[in-house]
Structure formats: structure tokens, C-alpha cells
KEPAKE-466639 format. One line per 4 residues: number of its first residue (from 0); their letters; for each residue y, z negated, x of C-alpha. Coordinates in Angstrom, 1 decimal, decimal comma, padded with zeros to 4 digits, always signed. Last residue first. Layout:
// residues N
NUM = a = Y/Z/X  ... .
***
This chain:
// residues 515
514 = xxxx = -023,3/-054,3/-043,8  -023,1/-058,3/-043,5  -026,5/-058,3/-042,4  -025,9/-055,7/-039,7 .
510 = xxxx = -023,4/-057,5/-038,5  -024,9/-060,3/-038,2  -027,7/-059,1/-036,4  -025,1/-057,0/-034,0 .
506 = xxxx = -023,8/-060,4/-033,4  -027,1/-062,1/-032,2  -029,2/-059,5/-031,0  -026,1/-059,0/-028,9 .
502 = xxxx = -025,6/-062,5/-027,8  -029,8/-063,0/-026,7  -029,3/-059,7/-025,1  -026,3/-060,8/-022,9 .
498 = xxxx = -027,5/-064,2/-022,1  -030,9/-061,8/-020,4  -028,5/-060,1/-018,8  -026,8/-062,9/-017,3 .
494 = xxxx = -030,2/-064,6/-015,8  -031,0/-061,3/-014,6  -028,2/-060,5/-012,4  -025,3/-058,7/-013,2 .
490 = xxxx = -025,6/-056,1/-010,4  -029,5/-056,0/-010,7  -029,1/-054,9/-014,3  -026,5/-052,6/-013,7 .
486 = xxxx = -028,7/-050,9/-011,2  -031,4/-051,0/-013,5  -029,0/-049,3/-016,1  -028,1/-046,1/-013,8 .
482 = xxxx = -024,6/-045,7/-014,6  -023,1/-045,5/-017,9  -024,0/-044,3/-021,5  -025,3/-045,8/-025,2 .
478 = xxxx = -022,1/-048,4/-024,8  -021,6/-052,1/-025,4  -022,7/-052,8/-021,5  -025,5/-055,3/-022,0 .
474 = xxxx = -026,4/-054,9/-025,4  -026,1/-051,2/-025,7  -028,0/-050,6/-022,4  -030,9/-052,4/-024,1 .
470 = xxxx = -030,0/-050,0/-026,8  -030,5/-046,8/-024,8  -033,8/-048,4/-023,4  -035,7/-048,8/-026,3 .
466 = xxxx = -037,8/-045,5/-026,6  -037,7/-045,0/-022,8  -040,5/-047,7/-022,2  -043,0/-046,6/-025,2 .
462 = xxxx = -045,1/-048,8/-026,3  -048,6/-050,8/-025,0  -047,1/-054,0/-025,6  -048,5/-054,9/-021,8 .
458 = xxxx = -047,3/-051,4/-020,9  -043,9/-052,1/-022,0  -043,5/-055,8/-019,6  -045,5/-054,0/-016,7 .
454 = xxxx = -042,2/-051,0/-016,7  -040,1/-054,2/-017,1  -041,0/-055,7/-014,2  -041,6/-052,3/-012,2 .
450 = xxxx = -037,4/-051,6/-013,1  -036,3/-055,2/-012,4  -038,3/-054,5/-008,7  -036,4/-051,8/-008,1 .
446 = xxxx = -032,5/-052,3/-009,3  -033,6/-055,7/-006,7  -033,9/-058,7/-008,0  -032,5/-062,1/-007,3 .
442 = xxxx = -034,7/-064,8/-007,8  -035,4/-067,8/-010,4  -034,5/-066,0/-013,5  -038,3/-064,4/-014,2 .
438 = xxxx = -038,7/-066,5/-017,3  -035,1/-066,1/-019,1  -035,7/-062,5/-018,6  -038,9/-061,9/-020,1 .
434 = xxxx = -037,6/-063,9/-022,6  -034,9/-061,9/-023,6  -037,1/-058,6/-022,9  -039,3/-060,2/-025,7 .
430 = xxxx = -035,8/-060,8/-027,8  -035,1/-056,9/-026,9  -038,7/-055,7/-028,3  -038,2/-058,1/-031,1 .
426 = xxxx = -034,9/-056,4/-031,8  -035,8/-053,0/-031,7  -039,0/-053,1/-034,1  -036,8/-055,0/-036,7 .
422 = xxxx = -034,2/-052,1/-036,3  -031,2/-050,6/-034,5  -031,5/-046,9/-033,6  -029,3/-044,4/-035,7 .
418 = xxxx = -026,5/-047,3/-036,9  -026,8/-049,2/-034,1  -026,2/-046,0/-031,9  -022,8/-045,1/-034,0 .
414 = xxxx = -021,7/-048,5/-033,8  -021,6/-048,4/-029,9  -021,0/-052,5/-029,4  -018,1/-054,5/-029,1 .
410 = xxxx = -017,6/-057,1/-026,9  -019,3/-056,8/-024,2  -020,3/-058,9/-021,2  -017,8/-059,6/-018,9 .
406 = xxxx = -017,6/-058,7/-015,1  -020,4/-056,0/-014,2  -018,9/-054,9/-018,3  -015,8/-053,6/-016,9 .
402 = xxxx = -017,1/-050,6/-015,4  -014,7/-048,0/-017,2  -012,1/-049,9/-016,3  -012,7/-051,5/-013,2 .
398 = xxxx = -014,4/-048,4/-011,4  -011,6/-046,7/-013,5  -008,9/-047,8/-011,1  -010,5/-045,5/-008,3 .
394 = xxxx = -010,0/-042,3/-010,1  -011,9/-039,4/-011,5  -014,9/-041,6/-012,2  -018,7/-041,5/-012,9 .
390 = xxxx = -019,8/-040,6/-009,4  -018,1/-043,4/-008,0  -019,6/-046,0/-010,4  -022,5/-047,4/-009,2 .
386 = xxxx = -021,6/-047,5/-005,5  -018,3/-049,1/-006,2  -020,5/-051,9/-008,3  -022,8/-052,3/-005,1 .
382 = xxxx = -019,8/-052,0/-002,5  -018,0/-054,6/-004,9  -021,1/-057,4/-005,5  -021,0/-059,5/-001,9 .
378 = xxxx = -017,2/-060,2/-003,7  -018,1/-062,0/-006,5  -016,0/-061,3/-009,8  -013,5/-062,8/-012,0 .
374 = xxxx = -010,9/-061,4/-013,5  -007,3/-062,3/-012,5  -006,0/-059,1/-013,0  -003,9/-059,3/-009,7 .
370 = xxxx = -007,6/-060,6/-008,4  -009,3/-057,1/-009,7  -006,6/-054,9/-009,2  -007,0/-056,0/-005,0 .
366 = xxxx = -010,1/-056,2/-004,8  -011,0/-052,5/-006,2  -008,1/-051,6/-003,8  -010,0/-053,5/-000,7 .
362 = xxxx = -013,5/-052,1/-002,2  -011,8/-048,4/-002,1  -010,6/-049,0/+001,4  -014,0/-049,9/+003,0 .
358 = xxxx = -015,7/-047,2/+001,9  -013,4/-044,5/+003,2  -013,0/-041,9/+001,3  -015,0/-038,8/+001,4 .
354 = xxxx = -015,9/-039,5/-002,3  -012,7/-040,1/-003,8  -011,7/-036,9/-002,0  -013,9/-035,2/-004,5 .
350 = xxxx = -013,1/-036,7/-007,6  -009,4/-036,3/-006,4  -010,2/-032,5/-006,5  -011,7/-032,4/-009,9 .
346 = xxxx = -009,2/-034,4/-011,1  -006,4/-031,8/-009,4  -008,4/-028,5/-011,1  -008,3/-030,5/-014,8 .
342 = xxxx = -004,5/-030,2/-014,4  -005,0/-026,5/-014,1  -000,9/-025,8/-013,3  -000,8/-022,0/-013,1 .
338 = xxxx = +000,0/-020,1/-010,1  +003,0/-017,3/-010,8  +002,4/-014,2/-009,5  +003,7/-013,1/-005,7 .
334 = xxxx = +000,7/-015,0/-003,7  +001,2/-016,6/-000,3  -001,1/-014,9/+002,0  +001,6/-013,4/+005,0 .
330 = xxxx = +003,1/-017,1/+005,2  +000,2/-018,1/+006,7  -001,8/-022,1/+006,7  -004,8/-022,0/+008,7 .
326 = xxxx = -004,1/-024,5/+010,9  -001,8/-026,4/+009,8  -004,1/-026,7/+006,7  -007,2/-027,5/+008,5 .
322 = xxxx = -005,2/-030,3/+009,7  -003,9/-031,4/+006,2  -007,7/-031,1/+005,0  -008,5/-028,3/+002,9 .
318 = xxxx = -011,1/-027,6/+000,6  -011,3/-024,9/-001,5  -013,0/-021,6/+000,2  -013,4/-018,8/-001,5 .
314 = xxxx = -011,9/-016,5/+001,5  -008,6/-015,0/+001,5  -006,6/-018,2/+003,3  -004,9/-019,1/-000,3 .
310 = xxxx = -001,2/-019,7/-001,2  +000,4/-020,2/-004,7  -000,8/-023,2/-005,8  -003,7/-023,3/-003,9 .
306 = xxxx = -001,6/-026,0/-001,1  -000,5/-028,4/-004,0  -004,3/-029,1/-004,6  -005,3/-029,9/-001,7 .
302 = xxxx = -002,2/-031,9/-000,6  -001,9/-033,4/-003,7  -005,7/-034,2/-003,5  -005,6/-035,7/+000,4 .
298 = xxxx = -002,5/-037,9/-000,8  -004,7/-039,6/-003,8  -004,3/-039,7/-007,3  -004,3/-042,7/-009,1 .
294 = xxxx = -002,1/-042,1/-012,0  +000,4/-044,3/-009,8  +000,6/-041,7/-007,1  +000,5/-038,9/-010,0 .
290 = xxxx = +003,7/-040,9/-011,2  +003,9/-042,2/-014,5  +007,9/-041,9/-016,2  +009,1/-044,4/-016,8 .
286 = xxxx = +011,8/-044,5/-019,9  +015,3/-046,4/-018,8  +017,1/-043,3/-021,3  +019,9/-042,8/-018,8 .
282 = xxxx = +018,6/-043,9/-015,0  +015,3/-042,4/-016,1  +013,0/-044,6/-014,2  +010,7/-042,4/-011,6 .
278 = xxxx = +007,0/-043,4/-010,7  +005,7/-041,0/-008,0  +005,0/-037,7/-007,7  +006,9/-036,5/-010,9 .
274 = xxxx = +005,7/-034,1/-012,7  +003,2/-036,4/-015,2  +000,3/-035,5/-016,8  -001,0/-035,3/-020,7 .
270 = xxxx = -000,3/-032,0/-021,7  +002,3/-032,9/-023,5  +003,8/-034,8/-020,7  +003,5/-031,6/-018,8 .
266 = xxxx = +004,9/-029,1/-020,9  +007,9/-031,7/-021,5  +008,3/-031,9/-017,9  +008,3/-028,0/-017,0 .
262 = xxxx = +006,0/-025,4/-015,9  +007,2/-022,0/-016,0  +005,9/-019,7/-018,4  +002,6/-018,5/-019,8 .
258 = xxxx = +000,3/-019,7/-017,7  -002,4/-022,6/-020,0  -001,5/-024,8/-017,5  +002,4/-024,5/-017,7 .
254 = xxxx = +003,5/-022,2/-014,4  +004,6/-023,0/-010,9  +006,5/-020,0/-010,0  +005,8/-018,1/-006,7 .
250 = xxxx = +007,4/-019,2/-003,5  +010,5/-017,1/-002,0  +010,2/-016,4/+001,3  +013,2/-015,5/+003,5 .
246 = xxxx = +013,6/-014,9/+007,1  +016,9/-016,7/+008,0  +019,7/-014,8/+009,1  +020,6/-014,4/+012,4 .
242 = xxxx = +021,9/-010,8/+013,1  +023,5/-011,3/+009,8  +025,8/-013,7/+010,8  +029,2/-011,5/+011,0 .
238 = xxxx = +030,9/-014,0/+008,6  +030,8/-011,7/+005,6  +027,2/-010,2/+006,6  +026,1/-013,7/+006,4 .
234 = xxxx = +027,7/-014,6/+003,2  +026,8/-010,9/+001,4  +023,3/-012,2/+002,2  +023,9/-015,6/+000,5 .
230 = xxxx = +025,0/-013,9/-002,9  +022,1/-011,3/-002,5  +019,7/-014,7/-002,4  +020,9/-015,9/-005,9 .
226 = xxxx = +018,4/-013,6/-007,8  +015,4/-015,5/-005,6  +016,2/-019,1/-005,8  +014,2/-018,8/-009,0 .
222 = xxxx = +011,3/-017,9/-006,5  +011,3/-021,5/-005,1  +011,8/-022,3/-001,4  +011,1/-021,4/+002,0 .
218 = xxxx = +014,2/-019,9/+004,1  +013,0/-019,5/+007,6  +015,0/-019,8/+011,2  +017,4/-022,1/+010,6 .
214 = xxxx = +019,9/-023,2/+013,1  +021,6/-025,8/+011,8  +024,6/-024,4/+011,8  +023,5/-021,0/+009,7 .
210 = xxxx = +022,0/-023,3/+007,4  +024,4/-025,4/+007,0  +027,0/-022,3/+006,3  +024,8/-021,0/+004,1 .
206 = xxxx = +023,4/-023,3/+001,9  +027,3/-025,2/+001,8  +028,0/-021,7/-000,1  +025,8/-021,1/-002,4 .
202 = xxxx = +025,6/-024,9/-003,5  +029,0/-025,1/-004,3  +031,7/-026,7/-001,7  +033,6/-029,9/-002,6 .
198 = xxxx = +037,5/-029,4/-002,8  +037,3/-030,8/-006,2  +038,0/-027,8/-007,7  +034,9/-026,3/-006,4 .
194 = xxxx = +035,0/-024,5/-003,3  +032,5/-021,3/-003,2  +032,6/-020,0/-006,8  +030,2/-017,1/-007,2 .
190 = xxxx = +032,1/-013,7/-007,7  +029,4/-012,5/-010,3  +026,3/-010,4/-009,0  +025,1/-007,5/-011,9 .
186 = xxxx = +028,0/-004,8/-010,3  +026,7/-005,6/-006,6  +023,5/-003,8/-006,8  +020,7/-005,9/-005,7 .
182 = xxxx = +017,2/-004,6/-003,8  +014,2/-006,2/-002,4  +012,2/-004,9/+000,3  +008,7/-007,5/+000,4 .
178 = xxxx = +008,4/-009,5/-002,3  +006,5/-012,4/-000,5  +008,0/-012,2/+003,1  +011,6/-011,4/+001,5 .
174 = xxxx = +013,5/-008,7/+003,1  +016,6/-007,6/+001,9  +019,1/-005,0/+000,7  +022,7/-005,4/-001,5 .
170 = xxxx = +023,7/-002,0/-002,7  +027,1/-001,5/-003,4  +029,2/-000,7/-005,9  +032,0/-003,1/-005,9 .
166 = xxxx = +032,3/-005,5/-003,0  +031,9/-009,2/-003,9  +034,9/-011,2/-003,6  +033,6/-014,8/-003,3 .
162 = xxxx = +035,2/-017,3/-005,4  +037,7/-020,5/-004,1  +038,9/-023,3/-006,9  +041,6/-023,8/-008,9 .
158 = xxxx = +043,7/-027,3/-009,8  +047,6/-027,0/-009,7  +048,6/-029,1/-007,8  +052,3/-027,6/-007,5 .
154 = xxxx = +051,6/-026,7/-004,1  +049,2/-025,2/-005,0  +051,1/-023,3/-008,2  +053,7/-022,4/-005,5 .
150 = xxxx = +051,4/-020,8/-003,0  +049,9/-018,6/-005,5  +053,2/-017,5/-007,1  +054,4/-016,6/-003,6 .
146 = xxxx = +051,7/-014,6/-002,9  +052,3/-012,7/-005,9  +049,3/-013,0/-008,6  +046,4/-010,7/-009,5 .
142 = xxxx = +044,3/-011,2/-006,1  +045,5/-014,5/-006,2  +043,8/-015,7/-009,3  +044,9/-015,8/-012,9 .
138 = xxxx = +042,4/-012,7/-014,7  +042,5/-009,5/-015,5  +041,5/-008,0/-012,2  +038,9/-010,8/-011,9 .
134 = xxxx = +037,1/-009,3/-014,7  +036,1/-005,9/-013,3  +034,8/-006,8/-010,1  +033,1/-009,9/-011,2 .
130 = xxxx = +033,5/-013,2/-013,2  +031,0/-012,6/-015,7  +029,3/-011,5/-019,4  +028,8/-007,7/-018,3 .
126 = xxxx = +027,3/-005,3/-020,1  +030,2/-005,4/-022,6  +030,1/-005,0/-025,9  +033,8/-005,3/-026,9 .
122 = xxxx = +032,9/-009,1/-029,0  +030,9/-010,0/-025,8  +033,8/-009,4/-023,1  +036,0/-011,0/-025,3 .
118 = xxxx = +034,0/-014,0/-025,6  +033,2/-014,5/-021,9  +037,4/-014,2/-021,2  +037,8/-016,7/-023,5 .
114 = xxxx = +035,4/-019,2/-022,1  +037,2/-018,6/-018,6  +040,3/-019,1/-020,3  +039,5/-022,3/-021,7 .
110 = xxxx = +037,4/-023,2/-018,4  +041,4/-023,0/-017,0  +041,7/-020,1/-014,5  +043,5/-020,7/-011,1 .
106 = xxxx = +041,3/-018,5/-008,5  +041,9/-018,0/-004,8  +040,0/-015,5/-003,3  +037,5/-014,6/-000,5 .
102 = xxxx = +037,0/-011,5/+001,5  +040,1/-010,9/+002,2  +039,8/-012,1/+006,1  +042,2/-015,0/+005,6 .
98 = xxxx = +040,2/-016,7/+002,0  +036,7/-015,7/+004,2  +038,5/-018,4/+007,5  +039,6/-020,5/+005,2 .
94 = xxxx = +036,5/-020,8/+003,7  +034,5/-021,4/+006,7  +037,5/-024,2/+007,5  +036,8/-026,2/+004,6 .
90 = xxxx = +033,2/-026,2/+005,2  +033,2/-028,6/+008,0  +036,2/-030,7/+007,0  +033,9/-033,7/+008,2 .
86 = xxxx = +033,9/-034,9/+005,1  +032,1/-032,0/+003,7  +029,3/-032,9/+005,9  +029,2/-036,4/+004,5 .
82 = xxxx = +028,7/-034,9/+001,3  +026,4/-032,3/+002,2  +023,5/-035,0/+004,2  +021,9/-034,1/+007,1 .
78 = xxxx = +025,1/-034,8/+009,8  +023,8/-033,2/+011,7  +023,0/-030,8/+014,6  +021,6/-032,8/+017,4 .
74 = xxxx = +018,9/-034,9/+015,1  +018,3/-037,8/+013,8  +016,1/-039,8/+011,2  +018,2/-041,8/+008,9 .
70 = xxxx = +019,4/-038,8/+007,3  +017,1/-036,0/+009,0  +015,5/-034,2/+011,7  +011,9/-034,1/+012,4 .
66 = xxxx = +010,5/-034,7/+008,8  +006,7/-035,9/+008,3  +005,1/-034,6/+005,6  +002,5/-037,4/+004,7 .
62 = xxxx = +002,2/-036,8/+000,7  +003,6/-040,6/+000,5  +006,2/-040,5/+002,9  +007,3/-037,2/+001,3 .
58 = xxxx = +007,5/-039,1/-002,0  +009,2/-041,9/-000,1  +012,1/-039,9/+001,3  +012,6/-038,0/-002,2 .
54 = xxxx = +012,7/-041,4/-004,5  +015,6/-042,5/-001,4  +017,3/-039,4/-002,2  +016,8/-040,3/-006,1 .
50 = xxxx = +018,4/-044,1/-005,9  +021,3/-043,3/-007,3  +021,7/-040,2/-009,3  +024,3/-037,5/-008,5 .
46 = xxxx = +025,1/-035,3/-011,4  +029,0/-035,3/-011,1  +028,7/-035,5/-007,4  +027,5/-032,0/-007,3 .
42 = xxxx = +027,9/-031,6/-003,3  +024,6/-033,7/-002,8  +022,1/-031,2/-000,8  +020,2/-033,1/+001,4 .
38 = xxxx = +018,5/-031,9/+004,7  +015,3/-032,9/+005,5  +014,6/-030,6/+008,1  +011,1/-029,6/+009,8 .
34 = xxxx = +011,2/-028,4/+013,7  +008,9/-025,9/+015,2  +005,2/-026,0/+016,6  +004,0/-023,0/+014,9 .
30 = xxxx = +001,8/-024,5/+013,0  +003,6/-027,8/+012,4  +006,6/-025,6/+010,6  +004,7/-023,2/+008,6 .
26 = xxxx = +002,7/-026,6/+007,2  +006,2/-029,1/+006,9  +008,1/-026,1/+004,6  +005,2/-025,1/+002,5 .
22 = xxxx = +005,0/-029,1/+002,5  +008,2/-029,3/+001,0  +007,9/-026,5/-001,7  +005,1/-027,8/-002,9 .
18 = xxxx = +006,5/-031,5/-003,2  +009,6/-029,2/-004,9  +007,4/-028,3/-007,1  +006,0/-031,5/-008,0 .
14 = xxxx = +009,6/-032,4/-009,1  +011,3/-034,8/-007,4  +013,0/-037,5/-009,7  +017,1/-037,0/-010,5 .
10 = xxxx = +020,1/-035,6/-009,3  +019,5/-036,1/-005,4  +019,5/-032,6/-004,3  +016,8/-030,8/-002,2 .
6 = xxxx = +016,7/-029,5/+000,4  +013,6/-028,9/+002,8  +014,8/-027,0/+005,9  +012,8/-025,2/+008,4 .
2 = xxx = +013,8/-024,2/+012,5  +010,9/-022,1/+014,2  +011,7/-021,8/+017,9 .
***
């Protein structure tokens, strides 16, 4: 049975790549009917955040992975979370157990020594810059010192920590879906340290053994995971788990949008987008962050979208429900180069899904920004006003925003149009549209039937219709462009409209004078 694992450590605000790498995770898991793990990883105390596993549950919660076992959740083989783990003693005695069989050590070595030892090996030119098979022979740990010594400087609480011995000269071989055969030699991998000094273990090593307990069956995460994989082999050939490993896949760098280089939060703030999926607070600086939640994208686009970064099903074919996704989702078709982050690729997508929403939903949201705003509007008018605008918008706020003259009339006009088409000629053809107006005020009309009135108004005057009609859209929206103007007109209702001219020809006169 498949067996996943989404891990993540709490140490600040997901990144979207990790919302990637989660749903990897949930789609490969729901397709073959398996179980998907939230397990997390919090055995680096010193840069725990509070409140960042809880930002990680809801951002999942929001994307709609749903996690099988977990914190909070359940499941036969927890607990989910490192710390607690460690309490238990449970990776205490793997170490043990490496530290009996030789094929772990005991190292004492201040970071003063450890700096040293990287500055020497620089000044003499060497390849090397780490704690491997040729360092550790010159430095304080219990492959160098007497037994004796070793057990009296613990005892002595003195503080040192536990390193893999990698094996010199030796070829470390896997098999990673995505790269295929890949191939380490053991003089570029340093003696990773397994057991802090703290007693907590490193990541490398509480990976393993978790995973290992837990039963997983695939390894999906981020290619920069990718040069730290020979470390966790030599772990399950150490223990004698090899037999059981995990399939790996390591998942293709998210790159900056214009794809040179991995994407990263300054890249993406100055490219105008967050990389967070929701709101996060600095817990240092206090700055916020904009989540793509709170930009106003929507679950179905992240998904979407998230999906084609890295993975396609071979064909041109762009959108994807969640469903479809389970369905068609393979492990065989994710893609080895790096996808790049087209920003402008996500607003197309929500512009999309914005669409197939539901109706109903959008005019409860537009509601719901509208009375927290306290602006005033009549609620038989929403589905006509949502109806006008969904075309024009990349997300739901902007219906309101972009929209906001079916509330208020404007208060600025497009100067740039004034300047190129506002004359005499134009404002007694909008005070005769003022009247018109103020004459035919008694009914309701339809985007129709305001159209035919003024279509008879023009051919009276004998002129042309379309000459005027950009700045009779100036004076009752402020701007030269927008939705279909009759239907603007109907929405607003001609008694309004006909207010709004009489104010425009009033201020734009003014200001024209004054000019």
C-alpha cells in the first residue's frame, strides 16, 4: 500500500513550493488509494516559529489536501511530530545501535576548531572544505581518542555530538523516478552530524528513521533534497533497511518568472506576488506578508496552476479539476528542468475558474466586502453588476473596485479624454441627454430599451451616436473604458445617470474654465 509523507518544518510561512510539493504528495497518494502523512519536522528548536505548524495545517485546509495521519489527526504509527518523537527516546537508541556497530562516531570538536580546521584546509588548497574521511582523522572525536578518554570527557559533560562514518571510496547508487540512476562517490559526502549537541537528532537522520517507521513507501519532495539523498541511502544500507527504501522522486526547481534561478521571496515581491499561500506575519520584522488566498486567488487556480509546475499528462491540455487530477496525475511525467513561476499564467487561470464559479457564491463575497465597507448598494442589483464585470476582472474583489462607480458617481474624470474630446458641441449633446433623462425617469429600463431611447434621441439631432459616447461614459463612470455602458446605464438607473451628467458637465466645466 502506498504510504507518503509531507514534512515540513515549522520555521516560518509555507512556501508555495512546499504547497506543490504537498499536493504532489496528496495526488500520487489518492490515486492509488494509499495513505498521505503530515508529519512535522521540528528538531531545530533554535529556529522554531510559533504559530507556523498551525500556518501549514490551514494552508493545506485551504488548497483541500486532505491528510490521513497526522498531529491532531491520528494514526497507528505516531507520534507525527519530531520533537515529541525524540522524547519518546526513539532515535536515541537508532544511534546507539550505528555508535555500537562502528558505523557512527562520537565527535567533541568546538565550532572554533571546526572553523579552524575549514581554514586550514582552504589556505593548503584542498578539494575538500568538510568533515570527512580525511578530516576526522585529525580531529577530537572517538575514532582519534582512547576509549577511555571518550568516556571520561562524557561523563565530564562535555558537549559533542554523533556523525555518520561514511566509507571512503565508494560509490553511492540510486534510483530517483525523475533522474533516473544517480550516482555519489563517497569522498564529496561529509560525515553528516546525526545527534546534535543537544541530544536532538538532525534532519538526515530523524528522515530516516521516521520514515522507515512509518512505513513509507515514496519519497516526494524538492530537487535540492537531491545531493543529501546518498547520506540517507548509506542510512538504510547501515541499518539493513535497504530492501525497503522509499522510491524517491525529487521535484524540479521552482524558478524566478523570468527562469533563471530558483524562485525566492525577494524575486517574488519584486515581481509583484507573494510566496506565501496565505497571509504570514514575520514574527521578527511584524511585516505581512499578502497571501495568494488574500490576493484573491482561488483553491481551483492553485491547484491548476501548482499541478503544471513541473508535471504535465503529455497532451496540451490545461485545465484540471482536483478529480481529474487524481486521476490523471503520474509520477513517470514530472519534468527534470526547472518550471518557471509565469505569475501572469496563475491570473489567467483564476480568470478562468472565476467563471466556472458558482454564481451564487460570488454575489455572497461581493455582499459581504461591500456591507464590511459600508457602501451602499441594492441587493436585486449584484448578479447584474457581477454579470457586468466578470469578464473584466482577474479577481472577485475587483468587481467592487474596478466597478465602483454602480455605487457612487465619480470623482474624477479621464483628463486625457477631456482634453482630446471635450467641447461646446459635447456638452449640449450631454445636457440634451440630461434632459432626456430627467424626462423618461418614471420607469425602469432595460440596457435595451435605454439603448433604442437614445439611438431615437441622436437621430432626431441627426449626428452621430458613437461620436459622443466615450464621454458620456466619462461622466458617469470617470473613465473612457468599462463594461458595456447601456448596461451600466440600466444598473444605475436613469434618474442617477442623468444627476451624473448634469454633475460632470458641471465640474469638468469648471475645470476647463479654470485651465
Amino acid at each position: 500500500m502506498v504510504r507518503v509523507r509531507f514534512a515540513p518544518s515549522p520555521t516560518g510561512g509555507l512556501h508555495i513550493g512546499g504547497v506543490r510539493t504537498a499536493l504532489y504528495n496528496f495526488l500520487f497518494a489518492k490515486q492509488n488509494k494509499g495513505t498521505m502523512i503530515l508529519r512535522i519536522e521540528d528538531t531545530d528548536q533554535s529556529r522554531f516559529v510559533p504559530g507556523a505548524e498551525e500556518y501549514i495545517k490551514e494552508s493545506l485546509q485551504w488548497i483541500g489536501i486532505q491528510v490521513d495521519e497526522g498531529d491532531g489527526i491520528g494514526g497507528k504509527l505516531g507520534p507525527y511530530r519530531q520533537s515529541d518523537r525524540h522524547r519518546l527516546g526513539i532515535y536515541k537508541q537508532y544511534a546507539q545501535r550505528l555508535l555500537e556497530e562502528k558505523k557512527a562516531y562520537i565527535a567533541f570538536d568546538t565550532e572554533e576548531e571546526l572553523q579552524k580546521m575549514r581554514e586550514d584546509l582552504q589556505e593548503s588548497h584542498s578539494t575538500t572544505r568538510q568533515y570527512n574521511a580525511d578530516t576526522r582523522k585529525t580531529m577530537k572525536n572517538s575514532l582519534t581518542l582512547s576509549h577511555q578518554e571518550v568516556e571520561k570527557r562524557i561523563r565530564n559533560g562535555e558537549r559533542h555530538v554523533i556523525r555518520l562514518q561514511v566509507p571512503e571510496n565508494e560509490d553511492i547508487i540510486f534510483y530517483d523516478v525523475v533522474r533516473e540512476k544517480v550516482i555519489y562517490h563517497s569522498s564529496v559526502l561529509d560525515d553528516k552530524v546525526l545527534i546534535k549537541s543537544d541530544g536532538m537528532p538532525t534532519y538526515h537522520f530523524a528522515n530516516v528513521v521516521d520514515d522507515h517507521l512509518m512505513e513509507i513507501t515514496h519519497v516526494i519532495r524538492g530537487e535540492e533534497w537531491l545531493s543529501s539523498t546518498p547520506i540517507h541511502v548509506l542510512l538504510y544500507d547501515f541499518f539493513g533497511w535497504r530492501k525497503n527504501m522509499p522510491v524517491f522522486v525529487h521535484l524540479p526547481l521552482i524558478l524566478k518568472p523570468e527562469g533563471a534561478g530558483k524562485l525566492s521571496k525577494r524575486d517574488a515581491e519584486n515581481h509583484g506576488f507573494s510566496i506565501f499561500p496565505l497571509n504570514w506575519i514575520d514574527p521578527l520584522s511584524h511585516n505581512t506578508s499578502i497571501g495568494f488566498r488574500e490576493s484573491g486567488y482561488l483553491k481551483e487556480t492553485m491547484i491548476n496552476f501548482l499541478a503544471l509546475l513541473g508535471w504535465s499528462n503529455g497532451t496540451e491540455e490545461e485545465f484540471f479539476t482536483l478529480q481529474k487530477l487524481i486521476t490523471e496525475f503520474s509520477l513517470e511525467k514530472v519534468h527534470k528542468s526547472g518550471a518557471r513561476f509565469d505569475i501572469k499564467k496563475a491570473q489567467w487561470f483564476n480568470k478562468h475558474y472565476i467563471k466556472q464559479k458558482n454564481k451564487n457564491e460570488i454575489y455572497y463575497e461581493i455582499t459581504q466586502i461591500l456591507l464590511s465597507q459600508n457602501i451602499p448598494f441594492s441587493e436585486e442589483k449584484i448578479p447584474l453588476i457581477v454579470e457586468s464585470m466578470i469578464e473584466r476582472i482577474t479577481f472577485i474583489p475587483e468587481i467592487i473596485t474596478h466597478g465602483m462607480f454602480f455605487f457612487y458617481p465619480p470623482e474624477q474624470y479621464d483628463n486625457a479624454l477631456i482634453q482630446k474630446k471635450w467641447n461646446p458641441e459635447t456638452e449640449k449633446v450631454l445636457q440634451g441627454i440630461a434632459l432626456l433623462f430627467e424626462q423618461n425617469n418614471s420607469i425602469e429600463y432595460s440596457p435595451e430599451q435605454i439603448h433604442s431611447l437614445l439611438e431615437n434621441y441622436f437621430a432626431d439631432k441627426q449626428i452621430k451616436m458613437g461620436k459622443y459616447m466615450q464621454m458620456l461614459r466619462v461622466a458617469i463612470t470617470g473613465s473612457g473604458e468599462g463594461p458595456d455602458l447601456m448596461n451600466i446605464l440600466s444598473i444605475i438607473g436613469v434618474p442617477k445617470a442623468g444627476a451624473r451628467i448634469y454633475s460632470a458637465l458641471q465640474k469638468i466645466g469648471k475645470k476647463e474654465k479654470t485651465e
